[in-house]
N, C-alpha and C positions, 0 to 999 in steps of 0.2 A: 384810736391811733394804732392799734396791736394789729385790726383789720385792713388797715391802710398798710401795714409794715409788711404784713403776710400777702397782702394782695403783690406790692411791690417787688418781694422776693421772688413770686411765683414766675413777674416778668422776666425778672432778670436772668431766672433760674432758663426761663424757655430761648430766651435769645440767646445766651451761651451756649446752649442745645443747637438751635436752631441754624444761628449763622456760619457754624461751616457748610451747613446745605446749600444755602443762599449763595456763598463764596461758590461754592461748585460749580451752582445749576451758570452762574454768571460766566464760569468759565469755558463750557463748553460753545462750540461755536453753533451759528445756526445753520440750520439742516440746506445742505447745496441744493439748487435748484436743476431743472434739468430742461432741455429747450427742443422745438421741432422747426427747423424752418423746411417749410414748400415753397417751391421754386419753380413756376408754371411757365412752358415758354408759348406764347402766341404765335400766331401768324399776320393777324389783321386785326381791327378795332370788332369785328362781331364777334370774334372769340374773346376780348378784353369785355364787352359788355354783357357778355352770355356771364363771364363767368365771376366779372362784378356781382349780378343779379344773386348769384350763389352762393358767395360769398357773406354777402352783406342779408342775405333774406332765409339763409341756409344754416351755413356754415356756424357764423356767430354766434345768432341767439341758441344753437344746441351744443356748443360748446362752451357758451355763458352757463350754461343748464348743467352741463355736465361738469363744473366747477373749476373753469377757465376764465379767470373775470378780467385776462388781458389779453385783446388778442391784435397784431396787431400789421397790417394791410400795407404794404407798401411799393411803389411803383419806381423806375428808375427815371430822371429828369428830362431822358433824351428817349420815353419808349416813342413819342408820336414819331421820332424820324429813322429807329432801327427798325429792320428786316425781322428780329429777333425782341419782340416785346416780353417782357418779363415780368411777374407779380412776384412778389414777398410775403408771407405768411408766415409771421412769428405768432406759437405758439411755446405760453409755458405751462411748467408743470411740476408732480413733485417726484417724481421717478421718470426713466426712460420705459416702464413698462407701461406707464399710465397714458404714455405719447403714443407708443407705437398702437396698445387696444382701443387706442379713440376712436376709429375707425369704424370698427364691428361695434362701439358702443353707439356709436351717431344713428349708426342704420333702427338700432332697436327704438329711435325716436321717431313716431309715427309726425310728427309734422316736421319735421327735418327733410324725412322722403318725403313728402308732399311738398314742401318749398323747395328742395331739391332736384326734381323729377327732369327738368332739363340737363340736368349737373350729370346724375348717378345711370338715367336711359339715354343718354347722347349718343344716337345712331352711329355706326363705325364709319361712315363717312363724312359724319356733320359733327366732328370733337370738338370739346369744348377748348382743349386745349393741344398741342403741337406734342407736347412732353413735358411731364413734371419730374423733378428730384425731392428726394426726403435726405433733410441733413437731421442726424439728433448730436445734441452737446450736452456738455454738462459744465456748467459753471464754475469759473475759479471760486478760489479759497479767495481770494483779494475782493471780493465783489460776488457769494451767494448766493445774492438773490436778486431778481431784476430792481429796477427803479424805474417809474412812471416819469419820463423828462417835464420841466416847470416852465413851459414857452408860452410867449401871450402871441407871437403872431399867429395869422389865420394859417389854416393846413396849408394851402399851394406855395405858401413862403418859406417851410419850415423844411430846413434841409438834415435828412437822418442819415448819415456817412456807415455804410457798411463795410468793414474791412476782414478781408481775408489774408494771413499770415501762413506762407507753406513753405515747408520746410526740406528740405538735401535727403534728411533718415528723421528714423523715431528720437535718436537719442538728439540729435539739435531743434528738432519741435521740445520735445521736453526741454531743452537750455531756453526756450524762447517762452514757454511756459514762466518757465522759472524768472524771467527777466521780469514778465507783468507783476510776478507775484513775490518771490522773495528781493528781487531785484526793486519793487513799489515800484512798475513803471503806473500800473494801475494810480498809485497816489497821486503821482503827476498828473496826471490825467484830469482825478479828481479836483487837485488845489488848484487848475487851472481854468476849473470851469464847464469841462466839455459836457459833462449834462448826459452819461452814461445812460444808453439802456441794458445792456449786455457785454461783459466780458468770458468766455467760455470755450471750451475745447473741444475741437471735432472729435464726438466716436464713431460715426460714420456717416461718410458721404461720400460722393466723386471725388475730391483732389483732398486725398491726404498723404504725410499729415500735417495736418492745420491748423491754427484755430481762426477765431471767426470775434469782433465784435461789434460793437455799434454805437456812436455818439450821437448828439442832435445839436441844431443851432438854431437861433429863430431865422434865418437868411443865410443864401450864398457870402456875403459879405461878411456875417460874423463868423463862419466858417472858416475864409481865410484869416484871418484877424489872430483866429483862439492859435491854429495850425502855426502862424509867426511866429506867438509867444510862445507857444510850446518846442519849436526847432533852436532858439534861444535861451530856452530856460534853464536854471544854472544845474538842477537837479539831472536833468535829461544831459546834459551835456557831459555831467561825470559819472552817467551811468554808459552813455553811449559807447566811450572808448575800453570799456573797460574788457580784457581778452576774455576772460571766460565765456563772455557772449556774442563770442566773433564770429559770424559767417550765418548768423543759428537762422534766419528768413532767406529764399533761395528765390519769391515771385510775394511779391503783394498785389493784390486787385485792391482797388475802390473803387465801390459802387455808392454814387449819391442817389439820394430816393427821394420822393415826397409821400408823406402819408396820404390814404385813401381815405375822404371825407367819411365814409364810414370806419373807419376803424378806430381802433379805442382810444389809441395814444399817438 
């Protein structure tokens, strides 16, 4: 009994020890993620297949290797009929320094250049691609870290909504910042279903400044459907009016996409 007594104290003794650690580590948040989208512009369907090949036979599995286990491919609804074909390339990561060195670390992978060799020697008259952009973000506080969206329809149904938010100056990007995240526009967001893959802030790119994120739907139709509720919803409606966030989006683009049967998500 004495042994049972003394064991018992010893617990007790370590969890009073222990649990303000526990309280702490709980309270600190998790580490922000940080994002690379490429942004490829075509000409024709043989630059769009040149550089599918590269992507999908290339790109992936040495960025799978170099400890990217999401990456993720994306196309716009309407590229077979613009002039101006476009690819999406979401990659994430855990720093912006680890996006920007991928680069130089892809090359030191001996079968990357070898499935890449159309991609990396593409003759200065037969390019793979027209022009690319490199955008890097880093993740609201409302939303850290990516999330893998949960859709059962097949890829060419599933519509991923890409939006870009830009803003007058710095200081009304940051109020619009502020709306996703202390404002919970992000929450609404969430309670409403849209099936997040990224919420995040331009640190650099062409139009800033910005920020940038992404929902998904299993179809165009649930697409519109979520978009109703959400222009209705009682939360969004008393957030909308409210002045401190008056004027703070100056140009929105949306871009609907469909994923590329290879790509991850």
């Amino acid at each position: 009994m004495k042994k049972h007594n003394s064991t018992l104290a010893v617990i007790i003794c370590l969890t009073v020890l222990l649990l303000p650690l526990f309280t702490q580590a709980s309270r600190i948040p998790p580490q922000k993620e940080y994002y690379s989208i490429l942004i490829y512009h075509l000409k024709d369907a043989t630059q769009e297949t040149r550089l599918d090949a590269y992507l999908k036979d290339a790109l992936l599995p040495a960025a799978h290797k170099a400890g990217i286990a999401n990456v993720g491919v994306f196309k716009p609804i309407d590229n077979d009929t613009t002039a101006d074909r476009r690819v999406y390339v979401f990659l994430p990561g855990r720093s912006a320094e680890q996006l920007l060195k991928l680069p130089q670390q892809l090359l030191a992978n001996s079968t990357y250049v070898t499935a890449g060799k159309d991609y990396i020697d593409a003759a200065w008259d037969k390019p793979v691609y027209t022009r690319m952009e490199t955008v890097i973000l880093e993740a609201f506080p409302g939303m850290p870290k990516m999330e893998i969206p949960v859709l059962k329809s097949i890829k060419s149904e599933r519509i991923y909504e890409l939006r870009n938010y830009e803003s007058a100056s710095e200081k009304l990007h940051q109020n619009k910042v502020d709306m996703f995240n202390k404002g919970d526009e992000v929450g609404i967001f969430k309670k409403l279903g849209f099936n997040a893959v990224f919420y995040a802030d331009v640190l650099s790119g062409s139009r800033m400044p910005n920020l940038m994120y992404m929902t998904t739907f299993e179809n165009r139709a649930a697409r519109d459907e979520h978009w109703k509720a959400f222009s209705s919803d009682p939360a969004w409606k008393a957030l909308l009016p409210q002045p401190q966030y008056a004027h703070n989006t100056s140009r929105t683009e949306v871009i609907l996409l469909h994923p590329a049967e290879y790509s991850d998500f």
